[in-house]
C-alpha positions as CSV (number, residue, x, y, z in Angstrom):
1,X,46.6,-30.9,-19.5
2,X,45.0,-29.3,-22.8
3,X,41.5,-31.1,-21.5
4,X,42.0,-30.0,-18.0
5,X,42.3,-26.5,-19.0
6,X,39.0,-26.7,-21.5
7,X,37.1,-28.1,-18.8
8,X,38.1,-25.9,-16.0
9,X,37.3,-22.4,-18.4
10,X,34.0,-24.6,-18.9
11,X,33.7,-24.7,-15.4
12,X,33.8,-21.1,-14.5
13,X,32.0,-19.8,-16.9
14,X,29.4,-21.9,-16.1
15,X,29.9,-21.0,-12.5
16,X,29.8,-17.5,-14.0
17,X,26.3,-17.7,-15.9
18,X,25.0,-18.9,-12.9
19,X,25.7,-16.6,-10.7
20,X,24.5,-14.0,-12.8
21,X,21.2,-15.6,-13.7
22,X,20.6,-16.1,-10.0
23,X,21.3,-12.3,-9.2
24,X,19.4,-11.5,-12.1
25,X,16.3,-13.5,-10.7
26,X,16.9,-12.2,-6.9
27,X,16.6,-8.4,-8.7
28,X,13.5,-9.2,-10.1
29,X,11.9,-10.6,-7.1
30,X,12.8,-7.4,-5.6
31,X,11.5,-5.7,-7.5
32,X,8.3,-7.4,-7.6
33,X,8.2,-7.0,-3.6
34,X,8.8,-3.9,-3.6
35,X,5.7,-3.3,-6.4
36,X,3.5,-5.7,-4.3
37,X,4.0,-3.4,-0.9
38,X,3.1,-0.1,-2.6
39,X,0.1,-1.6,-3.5
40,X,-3.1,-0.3,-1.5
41,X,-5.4,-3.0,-0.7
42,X,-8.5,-3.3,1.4
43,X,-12.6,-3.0,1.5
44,X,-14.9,-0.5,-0.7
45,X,-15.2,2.6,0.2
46,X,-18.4,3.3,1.8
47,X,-19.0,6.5,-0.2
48,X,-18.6,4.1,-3.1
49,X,-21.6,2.0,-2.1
50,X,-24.2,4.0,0.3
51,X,-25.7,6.0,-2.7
52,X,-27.8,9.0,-1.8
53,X,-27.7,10.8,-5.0
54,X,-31.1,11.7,-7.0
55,X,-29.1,11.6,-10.4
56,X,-28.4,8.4,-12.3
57,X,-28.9,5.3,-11.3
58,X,-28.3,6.2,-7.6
59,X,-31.7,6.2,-5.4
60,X,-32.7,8.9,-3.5
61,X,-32.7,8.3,-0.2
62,X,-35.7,7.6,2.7
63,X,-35.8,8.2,6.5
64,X,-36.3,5.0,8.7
65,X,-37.8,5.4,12.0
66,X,-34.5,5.4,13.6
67,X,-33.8,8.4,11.6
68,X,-30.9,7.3,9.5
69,X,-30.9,7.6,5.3
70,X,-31.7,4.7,3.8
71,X,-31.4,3.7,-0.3
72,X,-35.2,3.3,-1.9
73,X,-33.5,0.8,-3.7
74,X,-32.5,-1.6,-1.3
75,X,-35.5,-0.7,0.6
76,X,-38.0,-1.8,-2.0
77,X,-36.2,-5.0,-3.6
78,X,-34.6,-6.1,-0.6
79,X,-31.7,-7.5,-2.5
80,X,-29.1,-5.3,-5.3
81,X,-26.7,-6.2,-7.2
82,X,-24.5,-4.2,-9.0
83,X,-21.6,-4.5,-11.8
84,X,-18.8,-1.9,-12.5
85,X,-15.8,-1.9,-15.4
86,X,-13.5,0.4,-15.6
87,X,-10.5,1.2,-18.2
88,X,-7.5,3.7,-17.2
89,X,-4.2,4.8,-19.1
90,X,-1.9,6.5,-17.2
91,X,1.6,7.6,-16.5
92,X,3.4,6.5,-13.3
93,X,7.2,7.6,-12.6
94,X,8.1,5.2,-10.2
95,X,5.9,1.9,-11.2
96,X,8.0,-0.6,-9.2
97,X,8.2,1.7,-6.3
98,X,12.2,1.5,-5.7
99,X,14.4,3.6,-3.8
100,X,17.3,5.1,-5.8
101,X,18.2,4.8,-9.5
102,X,15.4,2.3,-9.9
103,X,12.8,4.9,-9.7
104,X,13.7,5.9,-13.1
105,X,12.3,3.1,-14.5
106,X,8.9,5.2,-15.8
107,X,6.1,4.0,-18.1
108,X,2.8,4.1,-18.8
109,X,0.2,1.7,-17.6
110,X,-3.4,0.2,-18.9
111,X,-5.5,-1.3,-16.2
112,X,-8.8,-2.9,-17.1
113,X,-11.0,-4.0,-13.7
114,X,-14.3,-5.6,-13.8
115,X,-16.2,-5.3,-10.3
116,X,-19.8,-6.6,-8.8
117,X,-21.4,-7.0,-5.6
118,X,-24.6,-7.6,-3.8
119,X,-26.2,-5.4,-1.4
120,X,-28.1,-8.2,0.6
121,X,-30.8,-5.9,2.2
122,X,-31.5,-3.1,4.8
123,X,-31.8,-3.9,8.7
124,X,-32.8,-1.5,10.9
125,X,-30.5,-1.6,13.9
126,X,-31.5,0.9,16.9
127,X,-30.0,4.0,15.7
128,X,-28.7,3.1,12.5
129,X,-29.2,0.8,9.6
130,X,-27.0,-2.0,8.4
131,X,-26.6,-3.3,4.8
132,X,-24.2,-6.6,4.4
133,X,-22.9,-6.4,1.2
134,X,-20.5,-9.1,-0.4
135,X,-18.5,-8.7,-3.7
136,X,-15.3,-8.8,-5.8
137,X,-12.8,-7.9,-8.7
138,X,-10.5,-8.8,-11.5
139,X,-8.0,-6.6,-12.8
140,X,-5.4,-6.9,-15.4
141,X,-2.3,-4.6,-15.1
142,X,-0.4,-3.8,-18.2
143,X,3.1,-2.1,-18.3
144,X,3.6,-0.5,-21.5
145,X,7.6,-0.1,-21.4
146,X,9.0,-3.0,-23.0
147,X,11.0,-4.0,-20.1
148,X,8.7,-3.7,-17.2
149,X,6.3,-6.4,-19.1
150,X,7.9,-9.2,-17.3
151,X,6.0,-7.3,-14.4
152,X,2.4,-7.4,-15.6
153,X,0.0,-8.9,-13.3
154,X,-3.2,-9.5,-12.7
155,X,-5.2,-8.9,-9.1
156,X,-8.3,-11.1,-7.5
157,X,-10.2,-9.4,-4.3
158,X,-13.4,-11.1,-3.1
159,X,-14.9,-9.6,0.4
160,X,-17.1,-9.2,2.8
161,X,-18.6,-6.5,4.6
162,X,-21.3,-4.9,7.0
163,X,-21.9,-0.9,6.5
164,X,-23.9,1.1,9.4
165,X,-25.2,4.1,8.3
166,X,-26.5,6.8,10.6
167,X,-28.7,9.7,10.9
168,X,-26.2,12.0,11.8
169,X,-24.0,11.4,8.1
170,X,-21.6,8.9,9.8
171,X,-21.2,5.2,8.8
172,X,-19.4,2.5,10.0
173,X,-17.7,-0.8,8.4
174,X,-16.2,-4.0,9.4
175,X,-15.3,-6.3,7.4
176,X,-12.6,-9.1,5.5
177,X,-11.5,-9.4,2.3
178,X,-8.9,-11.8,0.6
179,X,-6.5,-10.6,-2.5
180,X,-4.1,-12.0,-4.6
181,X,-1.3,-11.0,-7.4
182,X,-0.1,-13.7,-10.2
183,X,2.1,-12.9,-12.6
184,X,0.5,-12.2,-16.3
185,X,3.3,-14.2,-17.9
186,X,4.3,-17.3,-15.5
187,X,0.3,-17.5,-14.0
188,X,2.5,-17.9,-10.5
189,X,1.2,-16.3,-7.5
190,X,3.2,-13.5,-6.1
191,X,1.2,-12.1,-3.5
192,X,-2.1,-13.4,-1.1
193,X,-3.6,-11.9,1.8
194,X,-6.4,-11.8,3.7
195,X,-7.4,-8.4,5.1
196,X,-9.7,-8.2,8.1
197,X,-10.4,-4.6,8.6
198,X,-12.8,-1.9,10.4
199,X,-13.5,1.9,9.5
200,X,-15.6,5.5,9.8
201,X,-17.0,8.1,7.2
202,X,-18.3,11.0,7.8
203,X,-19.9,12.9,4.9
204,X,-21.8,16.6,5.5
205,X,-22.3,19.9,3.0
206,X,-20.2,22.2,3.0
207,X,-22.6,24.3,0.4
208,X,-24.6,23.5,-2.1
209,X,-22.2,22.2,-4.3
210,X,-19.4,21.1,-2.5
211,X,-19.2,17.8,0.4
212,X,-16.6,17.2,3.0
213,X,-15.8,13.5,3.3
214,X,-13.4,12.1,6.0
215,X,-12.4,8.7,6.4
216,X,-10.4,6.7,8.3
217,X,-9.6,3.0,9.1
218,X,-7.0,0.2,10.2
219,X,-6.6,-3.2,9.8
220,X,-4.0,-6.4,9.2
221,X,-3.1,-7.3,6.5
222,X,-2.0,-11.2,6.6
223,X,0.0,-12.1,3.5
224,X,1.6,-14.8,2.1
225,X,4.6,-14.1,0.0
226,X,8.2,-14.9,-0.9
227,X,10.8,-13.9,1.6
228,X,14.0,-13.2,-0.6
229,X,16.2,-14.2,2.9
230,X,13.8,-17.6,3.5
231,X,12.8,-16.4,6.9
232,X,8.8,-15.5,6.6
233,X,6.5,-16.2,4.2
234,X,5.0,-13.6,5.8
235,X,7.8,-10.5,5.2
236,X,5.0,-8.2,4.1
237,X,2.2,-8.5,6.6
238,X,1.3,-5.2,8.4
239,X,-0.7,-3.5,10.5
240,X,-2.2,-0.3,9.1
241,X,-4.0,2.4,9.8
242,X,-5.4,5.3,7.5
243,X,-6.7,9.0,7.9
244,X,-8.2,10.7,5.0
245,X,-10.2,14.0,3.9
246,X,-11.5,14.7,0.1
247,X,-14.4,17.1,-1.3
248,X,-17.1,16.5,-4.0
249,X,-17.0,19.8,-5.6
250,X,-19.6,20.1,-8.3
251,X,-19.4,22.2,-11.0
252,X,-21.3,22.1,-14.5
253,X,-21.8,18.6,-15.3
254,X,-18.2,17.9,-14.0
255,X,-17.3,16.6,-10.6
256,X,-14.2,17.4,-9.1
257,X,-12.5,15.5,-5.9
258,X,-9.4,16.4,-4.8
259,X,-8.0,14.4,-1.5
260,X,-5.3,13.9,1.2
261,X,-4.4,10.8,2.8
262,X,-1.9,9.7,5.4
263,X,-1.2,6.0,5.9
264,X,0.6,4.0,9.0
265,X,2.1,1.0,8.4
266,X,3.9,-1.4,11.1
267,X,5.7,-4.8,10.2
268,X,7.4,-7.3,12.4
269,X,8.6,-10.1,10.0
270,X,11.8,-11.1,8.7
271,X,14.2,-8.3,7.4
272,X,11.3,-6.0,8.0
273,X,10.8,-6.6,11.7
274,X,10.4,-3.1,13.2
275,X,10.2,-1.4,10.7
276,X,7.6,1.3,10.4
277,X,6.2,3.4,7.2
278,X,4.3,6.5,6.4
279,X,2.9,7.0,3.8
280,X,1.7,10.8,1.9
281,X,-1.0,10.9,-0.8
282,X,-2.2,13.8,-2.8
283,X,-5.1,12.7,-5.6
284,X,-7.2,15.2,-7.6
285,X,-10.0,13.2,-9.8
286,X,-12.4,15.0,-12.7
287,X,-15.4,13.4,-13.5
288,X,-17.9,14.0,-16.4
289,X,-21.1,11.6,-16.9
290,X,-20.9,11.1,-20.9
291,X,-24.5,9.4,-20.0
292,X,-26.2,8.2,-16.7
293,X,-24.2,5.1,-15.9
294,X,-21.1,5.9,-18.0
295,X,-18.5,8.7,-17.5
296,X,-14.8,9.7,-18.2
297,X,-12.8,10.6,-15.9
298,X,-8.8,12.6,-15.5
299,X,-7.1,12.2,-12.4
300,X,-3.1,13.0,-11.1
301,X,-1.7,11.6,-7.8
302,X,1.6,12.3,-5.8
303,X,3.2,9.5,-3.1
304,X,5.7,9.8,-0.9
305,X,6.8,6.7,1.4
306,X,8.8,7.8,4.5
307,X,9.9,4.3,5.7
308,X,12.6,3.7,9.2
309,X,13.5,0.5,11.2
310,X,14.3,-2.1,8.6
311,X,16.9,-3.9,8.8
312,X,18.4,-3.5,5.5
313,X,18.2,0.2,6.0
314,X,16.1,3.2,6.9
315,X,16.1,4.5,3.4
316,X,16.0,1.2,1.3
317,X,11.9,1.1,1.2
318,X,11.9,5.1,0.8
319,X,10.3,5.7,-2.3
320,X,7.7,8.6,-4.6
321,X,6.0,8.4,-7.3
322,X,3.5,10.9,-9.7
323,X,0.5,9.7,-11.3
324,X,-1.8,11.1,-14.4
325,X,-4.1,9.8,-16.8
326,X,-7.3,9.0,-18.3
327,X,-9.9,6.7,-17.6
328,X,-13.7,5.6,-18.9
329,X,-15.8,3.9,-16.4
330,X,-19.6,1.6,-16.7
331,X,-21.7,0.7,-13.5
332,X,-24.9,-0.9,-13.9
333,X,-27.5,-1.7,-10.6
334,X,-29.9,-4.2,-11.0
């Protein structure tokens, strides 16, 4: 009877252990998701990559018949290539992005990305011109709160794209690119995609000092993840589409560009079928070039996530978060 007893308490509190390991594990993973579809994704910026600026290493730029800017650069090599790294330390409020008492979980972060491209020539086409440009990044991201390090990943993006830039200040993109996350510490991927897009800019003066830039875009993201409730790898997939407006305000030797941005997001998979997001986004960015290709920047950002339709719950994806920090950045063209 004695052995029976020993072997049943054995029993349970092995049954015990497990159960809190595996509800242990399930948080995480939940947490991880939930860190994974706050994170924005998707091509360059075309502001990012048409250069039309007589100052540092951007060219100026140089009429085509068809009347639209063109770079010198491009124009006279044919090919470019060009290399960025960038370092940032910052403070986030809500780094896993959770709903409830989870969004007290604040830390600092340290991001390091290394980024290059090509720019594989300028093509006149009727009224505009097009430059195909293909490129990618690595970046590592570091949680400095103790226990938010079994978080730390790192992120791949590789794309492609074609940009159209007109006479009249517009361009145009379309393009694919392909991302992934994998955990710093297991080296397990959390998160893939692939990310076929298309999108407008329009930048014009506003004075001498100051440029209005408005964007917008859409797109699909097609991801491959793990579905807690083992319905659809592909829970997180989404269509998306994005409206924004900044302004390059130049003062001194510093650069200031504070923005707005509203996001759409619509999912159909798994727990998350109907459900539909919006997404606010206040930035404000300061610049100052300590040489021609190598500047420090201080930036502070505000989100808000206003998420209905899943069926877990209207509120269980709400979330906010603040931003601020520091950052040093190096881009080279060759």
């Amino acid at each position: 009877m004695k052995s029976i007893i020993i072997c049943f308490r054995y029993i349970l509190c092995a049954s015990i252990f497990s159960a809190f390991t595996f509800a242990q594990s399930n948080q995480v993973k939940k947490q991880t998701q939930s860190r994974i579809d706050s994170t924005d994704r998707g091509l360059p910026n075309p502001s990012s990559l048409a250069r039309d600026s007589k100052k540092s290493s951007q060219a100026s730029g140089s009429t085509s018949d068809t009347g639209a800017q063109r770079p010198i650069l491009l124009k006279k090599k044919g090919i470019t290539a060009f290399f960025s790294y960038d370092t940032k330390f910052f403070y986030r409020s809500n780094p896993l992005a959770s709903s409830g008492k989870l969004r007290q979980a604040e830390t600092a972060l340290w991001t390091n990305t290394f980024a290059g491209g090509v720019g594989l020539g300028v093509f006149d086409a009727g009224n505009s011109v097009v430059t195909p440009y293909v490129g990618g990044s690595w970046t590592t991201n570091d949680f400095e709160e103790g226990v938010l390090s079994k978080f730390n990943y790192n992120s791949t993006n590789a794309y492609f794209m074609l940009l159209s830039q007109y006479g009249n200040g517009w361009s145009a993109r379309v393009g694919v690119s392909y991302s992934n996350d994998r955990g710093a510490e297991t080296d397990t991927e959390d998160y893939s995609e692939i990310y076929p897009s298309v999108g407008l800019m329009k930048a014009y003066k506003l004075s001498d000092s100051t440029t209005g830039i408005f964007s917008a875009s859409a797109g699909f993201h097609d991801s491959t993840s793990e579905d807690l409730f083992g319905i659809s790898e592909a829970v997180l997939s989404n269509w998306d589409a994005s409206i924004s407006y900044s302004l390059k305000h130049s003062i001194a030797d510093f650069t200031l560009r504070p923005g707005y941005a509203i996001t759409y997001k619509s999912y159909d998979k798994s727990v998350n079928k109907d459900r539909d997001d919006f997404i606010n986004s206040l930035s404000l960015k300061i610049e100052y070039p300590i040489t021609e290709s190598f500047n420090a920047s201080f930036f502070a950002g505000y989100t808000n996530r206003s998420s209905s339709g899943s069926i877990l719950g209207d509120d269980v994806n709400d979330y906010e978060s603040w931003d601020g920090g520091a950052g040093l950045g190096l881009n080279a063209r060759f």
